[in-house]
VEXDRENKE-535076 format. One line per 8 residues: for each residue x, y, z of C-alpha. Coordinates in Angstrom, 3 decimals. Layout:
! residues N
X Y Z; ...
! end
This chain:
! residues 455
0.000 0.000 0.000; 1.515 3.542 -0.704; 4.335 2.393 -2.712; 3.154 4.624 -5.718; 2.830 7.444 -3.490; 5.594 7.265 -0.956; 7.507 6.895 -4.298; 6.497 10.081 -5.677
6.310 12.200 -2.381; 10.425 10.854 -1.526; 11.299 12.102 -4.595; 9.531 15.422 -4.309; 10.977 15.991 -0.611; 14.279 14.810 -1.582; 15.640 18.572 -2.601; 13.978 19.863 0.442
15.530 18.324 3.374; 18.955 19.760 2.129; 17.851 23.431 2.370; 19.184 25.845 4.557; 16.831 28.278 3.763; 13.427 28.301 2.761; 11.661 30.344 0.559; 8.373 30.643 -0.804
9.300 29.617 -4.340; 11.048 26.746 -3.428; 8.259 25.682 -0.702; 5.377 26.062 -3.611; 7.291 24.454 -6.269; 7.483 21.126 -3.545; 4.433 21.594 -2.662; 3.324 21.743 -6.273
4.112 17.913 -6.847; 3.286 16.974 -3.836; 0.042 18.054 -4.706; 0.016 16.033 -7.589; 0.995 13.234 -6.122; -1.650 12.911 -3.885; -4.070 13.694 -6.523; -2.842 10.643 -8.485
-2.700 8.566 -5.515; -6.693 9.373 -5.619; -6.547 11.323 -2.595; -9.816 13.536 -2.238; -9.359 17.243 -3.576; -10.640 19.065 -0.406; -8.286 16.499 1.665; -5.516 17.883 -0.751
-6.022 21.589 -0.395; -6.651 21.555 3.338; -3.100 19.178 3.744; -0.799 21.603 1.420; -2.901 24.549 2.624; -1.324 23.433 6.697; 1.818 22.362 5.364; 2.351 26.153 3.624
1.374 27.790 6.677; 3.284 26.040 8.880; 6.614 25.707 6.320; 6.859 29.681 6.677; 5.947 29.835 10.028; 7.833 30.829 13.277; 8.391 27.105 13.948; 10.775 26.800 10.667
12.390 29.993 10.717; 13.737 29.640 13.596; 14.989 26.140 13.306; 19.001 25.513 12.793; 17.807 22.667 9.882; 14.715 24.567 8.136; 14.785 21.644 5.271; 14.590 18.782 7.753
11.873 20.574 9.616; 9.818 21.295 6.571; 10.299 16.971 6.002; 8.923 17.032 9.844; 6.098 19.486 9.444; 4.703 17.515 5.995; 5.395 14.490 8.629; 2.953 15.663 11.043
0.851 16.736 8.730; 0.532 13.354 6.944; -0.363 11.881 10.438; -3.021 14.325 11.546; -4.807 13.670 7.899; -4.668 9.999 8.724; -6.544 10.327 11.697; -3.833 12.011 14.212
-3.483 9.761 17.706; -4.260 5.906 16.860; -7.534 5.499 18.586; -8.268 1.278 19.220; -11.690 0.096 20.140; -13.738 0.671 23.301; -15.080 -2.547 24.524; -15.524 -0.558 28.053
-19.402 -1.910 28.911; -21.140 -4.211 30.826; -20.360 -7.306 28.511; -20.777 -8.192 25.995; -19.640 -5.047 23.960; -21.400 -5.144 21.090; -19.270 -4.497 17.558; -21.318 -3.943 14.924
-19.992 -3.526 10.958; -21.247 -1.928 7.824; -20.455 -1.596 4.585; -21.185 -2.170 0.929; -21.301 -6.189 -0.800; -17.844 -7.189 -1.485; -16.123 -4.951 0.875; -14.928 -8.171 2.894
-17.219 -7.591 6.141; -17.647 -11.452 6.873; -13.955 -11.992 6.181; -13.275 -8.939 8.895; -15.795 -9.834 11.375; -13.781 -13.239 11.521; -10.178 -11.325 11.266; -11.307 -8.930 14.097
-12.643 -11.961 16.461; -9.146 -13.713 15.944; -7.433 -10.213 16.754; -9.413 -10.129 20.267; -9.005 -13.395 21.112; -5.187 -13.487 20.605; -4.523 -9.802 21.473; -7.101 -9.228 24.425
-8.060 -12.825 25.214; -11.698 -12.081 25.096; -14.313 -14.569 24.722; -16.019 -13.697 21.478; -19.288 -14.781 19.540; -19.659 -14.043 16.031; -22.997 -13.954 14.236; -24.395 -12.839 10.739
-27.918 -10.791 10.293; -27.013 -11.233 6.266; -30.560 -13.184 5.241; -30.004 -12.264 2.028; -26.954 -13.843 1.169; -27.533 -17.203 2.901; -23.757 -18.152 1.897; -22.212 -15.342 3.940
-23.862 -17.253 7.197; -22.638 -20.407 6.224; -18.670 -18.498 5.247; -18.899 -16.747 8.629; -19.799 -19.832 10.482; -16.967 -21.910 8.467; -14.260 -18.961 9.092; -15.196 -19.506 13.246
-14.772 -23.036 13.255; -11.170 -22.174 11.672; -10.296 -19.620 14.502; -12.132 -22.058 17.415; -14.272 -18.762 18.224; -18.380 -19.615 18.613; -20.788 -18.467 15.795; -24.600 -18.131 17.003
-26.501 -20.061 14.447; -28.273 -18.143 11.910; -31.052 -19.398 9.132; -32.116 -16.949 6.323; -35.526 -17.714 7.157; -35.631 -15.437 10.260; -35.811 -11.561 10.164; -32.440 -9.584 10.859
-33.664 -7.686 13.517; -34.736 -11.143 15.177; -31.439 -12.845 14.812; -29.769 -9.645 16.228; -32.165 -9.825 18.805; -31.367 -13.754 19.643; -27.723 -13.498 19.110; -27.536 -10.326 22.161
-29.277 -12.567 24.684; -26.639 -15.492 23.940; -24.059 -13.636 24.563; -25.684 -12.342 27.503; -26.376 -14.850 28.858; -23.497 -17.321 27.946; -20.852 -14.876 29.458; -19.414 -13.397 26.048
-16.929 -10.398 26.422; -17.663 -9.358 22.576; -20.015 -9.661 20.152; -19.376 -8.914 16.787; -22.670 -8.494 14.292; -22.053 -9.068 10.395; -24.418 -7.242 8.502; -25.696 -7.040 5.031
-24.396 -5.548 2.374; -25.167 -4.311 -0.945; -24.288 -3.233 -4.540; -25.054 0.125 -3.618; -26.014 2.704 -0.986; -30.095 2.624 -0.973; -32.810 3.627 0.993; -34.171 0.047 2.366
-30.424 -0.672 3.352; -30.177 2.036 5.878; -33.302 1.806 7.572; -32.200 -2.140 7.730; -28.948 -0.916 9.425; -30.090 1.938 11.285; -33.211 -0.278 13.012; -30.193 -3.402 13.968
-28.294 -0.251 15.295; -31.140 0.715 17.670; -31.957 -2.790 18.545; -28.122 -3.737 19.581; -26.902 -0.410 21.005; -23.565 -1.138 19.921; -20.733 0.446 21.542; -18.692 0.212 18.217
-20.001 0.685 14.686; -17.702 -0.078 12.189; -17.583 0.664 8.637; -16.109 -1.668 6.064; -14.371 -0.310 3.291; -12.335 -1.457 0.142; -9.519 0.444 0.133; -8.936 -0.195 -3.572
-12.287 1.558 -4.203; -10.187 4.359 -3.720; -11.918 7.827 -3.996; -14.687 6.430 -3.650; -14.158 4.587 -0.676; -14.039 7.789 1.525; -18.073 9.051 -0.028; -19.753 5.745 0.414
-18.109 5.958 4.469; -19.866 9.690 4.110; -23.115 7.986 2.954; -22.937 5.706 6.115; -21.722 8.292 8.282; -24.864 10.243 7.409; -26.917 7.420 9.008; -24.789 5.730 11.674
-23.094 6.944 13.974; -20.069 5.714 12.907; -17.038 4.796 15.825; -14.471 3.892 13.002; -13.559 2.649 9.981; -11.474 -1.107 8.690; -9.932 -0.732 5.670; -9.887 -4.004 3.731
-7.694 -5.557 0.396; -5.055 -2.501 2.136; -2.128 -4.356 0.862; -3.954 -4.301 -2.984; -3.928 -0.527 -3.059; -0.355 1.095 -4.318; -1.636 4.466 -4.103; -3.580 4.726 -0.918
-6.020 7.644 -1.900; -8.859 6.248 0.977; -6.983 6.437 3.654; -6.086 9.693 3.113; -9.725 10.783 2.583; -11.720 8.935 5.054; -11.056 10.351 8.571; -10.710 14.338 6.569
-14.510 13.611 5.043; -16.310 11.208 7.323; -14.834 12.213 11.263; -14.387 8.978 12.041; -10.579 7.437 12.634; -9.699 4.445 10.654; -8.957 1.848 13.441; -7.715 -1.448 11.736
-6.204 -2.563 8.210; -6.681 -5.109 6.363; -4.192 -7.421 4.638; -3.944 -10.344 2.717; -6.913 -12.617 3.023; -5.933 -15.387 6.154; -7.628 -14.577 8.944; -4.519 -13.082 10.853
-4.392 -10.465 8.468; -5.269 -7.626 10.529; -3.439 -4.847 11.511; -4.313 -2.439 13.936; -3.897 1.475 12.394; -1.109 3.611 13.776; -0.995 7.268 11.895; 1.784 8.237 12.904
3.712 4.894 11.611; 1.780 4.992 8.304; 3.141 8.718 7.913; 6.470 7.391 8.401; 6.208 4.625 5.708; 4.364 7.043 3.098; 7.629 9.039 3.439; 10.121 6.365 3.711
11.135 6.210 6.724; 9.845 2.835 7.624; 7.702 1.688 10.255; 10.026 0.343 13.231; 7.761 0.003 15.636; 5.252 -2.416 13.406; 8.719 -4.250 12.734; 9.191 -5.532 16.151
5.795 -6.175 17.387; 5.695 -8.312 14.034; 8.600 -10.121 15.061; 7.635 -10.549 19.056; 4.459 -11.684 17.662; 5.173 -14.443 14.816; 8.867 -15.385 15.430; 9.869 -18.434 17.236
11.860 -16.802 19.697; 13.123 -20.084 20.944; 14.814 -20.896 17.645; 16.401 -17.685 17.076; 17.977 -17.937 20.190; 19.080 -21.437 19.653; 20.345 -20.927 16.315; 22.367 -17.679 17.872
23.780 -19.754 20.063; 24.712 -22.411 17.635; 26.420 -19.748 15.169; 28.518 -18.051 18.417; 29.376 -21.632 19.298; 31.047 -21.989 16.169; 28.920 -24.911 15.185; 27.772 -23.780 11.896
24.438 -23.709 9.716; 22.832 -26.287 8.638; 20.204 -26.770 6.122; 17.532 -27.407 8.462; 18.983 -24.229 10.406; 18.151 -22.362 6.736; 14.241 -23.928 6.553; 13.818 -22.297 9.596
14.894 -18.874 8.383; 12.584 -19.146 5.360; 9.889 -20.439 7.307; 9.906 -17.086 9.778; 10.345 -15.000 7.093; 7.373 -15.995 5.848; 5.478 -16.089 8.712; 6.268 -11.884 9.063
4.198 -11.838 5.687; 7.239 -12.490 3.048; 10.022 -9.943 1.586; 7.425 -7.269 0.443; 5.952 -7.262 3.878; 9.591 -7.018 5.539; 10.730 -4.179 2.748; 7.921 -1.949 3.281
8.712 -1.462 7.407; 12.362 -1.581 7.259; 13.363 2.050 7.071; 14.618 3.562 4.030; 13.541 0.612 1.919; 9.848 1.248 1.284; 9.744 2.512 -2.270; 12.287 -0.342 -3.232
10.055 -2.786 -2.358; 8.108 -3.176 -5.037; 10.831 -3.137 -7.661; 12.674 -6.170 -5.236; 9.635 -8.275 -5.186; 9.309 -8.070 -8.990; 12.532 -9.660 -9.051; 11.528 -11.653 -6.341
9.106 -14.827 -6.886; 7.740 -15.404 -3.398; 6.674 -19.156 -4.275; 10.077 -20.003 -4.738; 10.628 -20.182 -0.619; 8.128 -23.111 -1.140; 10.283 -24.780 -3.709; 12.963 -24.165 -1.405
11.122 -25.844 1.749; 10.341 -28.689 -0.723; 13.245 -29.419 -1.715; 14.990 -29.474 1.859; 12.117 -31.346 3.014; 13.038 -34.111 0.658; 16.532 -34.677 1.758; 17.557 -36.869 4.836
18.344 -35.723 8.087; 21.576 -36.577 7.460; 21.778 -34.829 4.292; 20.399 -31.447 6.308; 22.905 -31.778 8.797; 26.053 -32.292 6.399; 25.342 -30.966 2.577; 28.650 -31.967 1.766
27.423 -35.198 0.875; 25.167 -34.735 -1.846; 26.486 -35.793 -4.664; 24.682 -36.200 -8.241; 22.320 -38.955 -7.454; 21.272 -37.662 -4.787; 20.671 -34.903 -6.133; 18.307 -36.113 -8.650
16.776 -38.274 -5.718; 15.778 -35.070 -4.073; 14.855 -33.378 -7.329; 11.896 -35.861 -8.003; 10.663 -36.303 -3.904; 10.260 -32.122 -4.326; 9.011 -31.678 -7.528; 11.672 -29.914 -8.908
14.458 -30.188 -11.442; 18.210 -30.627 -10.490; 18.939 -26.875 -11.141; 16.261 -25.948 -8.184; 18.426 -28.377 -5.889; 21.553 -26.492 -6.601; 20.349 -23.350 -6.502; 19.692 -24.352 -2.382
22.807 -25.624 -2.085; 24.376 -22.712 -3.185; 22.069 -20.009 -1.266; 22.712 -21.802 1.400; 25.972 -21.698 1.467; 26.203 -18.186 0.929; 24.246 -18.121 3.960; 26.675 -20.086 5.681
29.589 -17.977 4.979; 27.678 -14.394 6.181; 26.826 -16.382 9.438; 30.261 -17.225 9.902; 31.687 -13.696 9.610; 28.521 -12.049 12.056; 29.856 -14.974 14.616; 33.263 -13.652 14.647
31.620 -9.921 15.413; 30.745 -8.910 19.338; 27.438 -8.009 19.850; 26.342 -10.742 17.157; 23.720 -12.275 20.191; 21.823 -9.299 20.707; 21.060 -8.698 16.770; 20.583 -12.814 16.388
17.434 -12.031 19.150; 16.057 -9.738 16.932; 16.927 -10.554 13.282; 16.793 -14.396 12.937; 14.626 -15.393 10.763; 14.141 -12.481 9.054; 17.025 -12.642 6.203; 16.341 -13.804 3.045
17.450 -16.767 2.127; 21.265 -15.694 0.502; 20.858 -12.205 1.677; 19.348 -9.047 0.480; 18.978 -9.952 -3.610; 20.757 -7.572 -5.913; 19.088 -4.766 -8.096
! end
């Protein structure tokens, strides 16, 4: 997401954080494509003029003038800027009621609500280890009941147990009193959607709304909808009192235009992403560390909590330990680094939060087929434990052995052996360097197989 735009806004900026004085050609000229760029990044045009109208006012304000670096504190004031159009302090959700707290979401057919109500149940039961019941109100689309209900069973989180034959309002009605009574912490409501915004729709929503009180009304958005995104949010605002917004398909969108627009137009603060479609795929929103990734800066903070989150901690340490020891790295030592770099959501995913390395990750994952860390898992998978533990060994036979148990060709096999080894040798020099333990901690499992590829 962004890539377009944090492309085209680095480049504009680039110039400016060099200047040692500022003037108001050189500010409008910036400001001129930065303009642009958010205009082609389908960022609404009254977000636009109210973003470079603040970021003028402030540029040749007191608070630049007098500062030793005026260029880096223009980069700081389009910074804060950035991060007060996204929505300014990250807000999360209240779930502070009697339980259950009732979540309720909205939003047009195909925005991915029954896909989020399931991401969103996962994300309280791993993140707040609450006891949450899913249901679906959708009568109308009798396979978004059975989806939602499917999507539970995956996540081991309860689904009351809807039939189209009963009247929204009814089920809504049913579904409260279960949780009620059954002790739920949170109950999250999937509504119906539809093509379009129309008139039956939101009195549909707007009566489930008074029946269920909910302390959080969510709307569901497709961020690739772009423009667009942000007036059908308006349309919904204009009904429900709306407590937030979930941008879906996030990681689908290069330029990024609706989450620019929708907190500016609608009021309401986007509170989740999002991205890729298995149901851990949701990422609570931080403005302030999407600002910083729009400009290229990175997001460091996402970076670790990914890592605390989905690496095996255990392993990296052992394999630290292993390399300081002097005992070397093995093939099976090498799955395990592909494996947790896929589990932090591949090279794209990595690129995009490491600082400085944002707008090059599109052009490295072009280079970069993702699949091929599943080749490479196959074909290590089909080689003996002894064969993991010493590659020396294989010789041609085996080779083509392990070529045919992986589904590969002989070429696919080498191309392991010889990642690996590259592999091998950076591990050896990092064990020779003090300090290696502390970056093992943090970093294992995060390199690429044979290092950062080459451009």
């Amino acid at each position: 997401m962004f890539n377009s735009l944090s492309s085209r806004l680095t480049d504009a900026l680039k110039s400016m954080g060099k200047k040692a004085r500022l003037t108001e050609d050189n500010i409008a000229d910036t400001l001129k494509e930065v303009r642009k760029a958010l205009l082609e990044a389908d960022v609404a045009l009254p977000v636009v003029k109210q973003f470079t109208s603040q970021v003028r006012s402030r540029a040749l304000g007191r608070e630049v003038r007098a500062s030793l670096t005026p260029g880096q504190q223009f980069l700081k004031v389009v910074q804060d800027e950035l991060q007060t159009v996204l929505g300014g302090p990250s807000e999360s959700l209240n779930l502070a009621q009697r339980p259950p707290a009732i979540v309720l979401l909205a939003g047009l057919q195909g925005a991915g609500k029954t896909t989020t109500a399931a991401k969103l149940a996962r994300w309280l039961t791993d993140r707040q280890k609450k006891r949450v019941l899913l249901a679906s109100v959708d009568v109308y689309r009798p396979a978004a009941m059975a989806q939602l209900a499917t999507l539970a069973e995956q996540i081991s989180v309860d689904c009351f147990p809807s039939t189209p034959d009963q009247s929204p309002i009814a089920l809504a009605e049913a579904a409260k009193k279960k949780a009620e009574l059954s002790g739920y912490d949170v109950l999250i409501v999937d509504t119906a959607g539809r093509l379009g915004v129309d008139a039956s729709m939101m009195d549909e929503i707007a009566g489930l709304h008074r029946c269920l009180n909910p302390i959080e009304t969510l709307f569901v958005v497709d961020a690739m909808t772009g423009q667009d995104a942000a007036n059908t949010a308006k349309a919904f605002a204009d009904v429900l009192p709306l407590t937030g917004v979930i941008l879906t398909k996030a990681d689908g969108d290069a330029r990024g235009g609706a989450a620019l627009s929708v907190k500016t137009i609608t009021g309401s603060p986007i509170k989740f992403m999002g991205v890729g479609e298995t149901v851990d795929g949701l990422e609570a929103f931080h403005p302030d560390r999407l600002a910083s990734r729009i400009l290229g800066m990175g997001d460091v903070f996402g970076l670790i909590e990914d890592a605390e989150r989905k690496l095996d901690q255990a392993k990296a340490q052992k394999m630290a330990t292993k390399v300081l020891k002097g005992k070397g790295f093995d093939l099976e030592d090498f799955k395990d680094q592909i494996q947790q770099m896929r589990n932090m959501g591949g090279m794209k995913a990595l690129l995009e939060k490491m600082p400085g390395m944002g707008a090059m990750s599109n052009q490295i994952a072009s280079q970069v087929d993702e699949r091929q860390f599943v080749r490479m898992e196959a074909v290590i998978n089909s080689m003996t434990p002894h064969e993991r533990r010493m590659p020396d060994v294989i010789n041609g036979s085996r080779k083509q052995r392990i070529a045919v148990g992986s589904g590969t060709d002989v070429q696919e096999v080498n191309k392991v052996l010889k990642q690996h080894k590259q592999m091998s040798k950076m591990m050896k020099k990092m064990g020779k360097k003090g300090g290696m333990q502390n970056m093992m901690r943090g970093l294992s499992g995060m390199m690429p197989p044979g290092g950062m590829p080459r451009l």
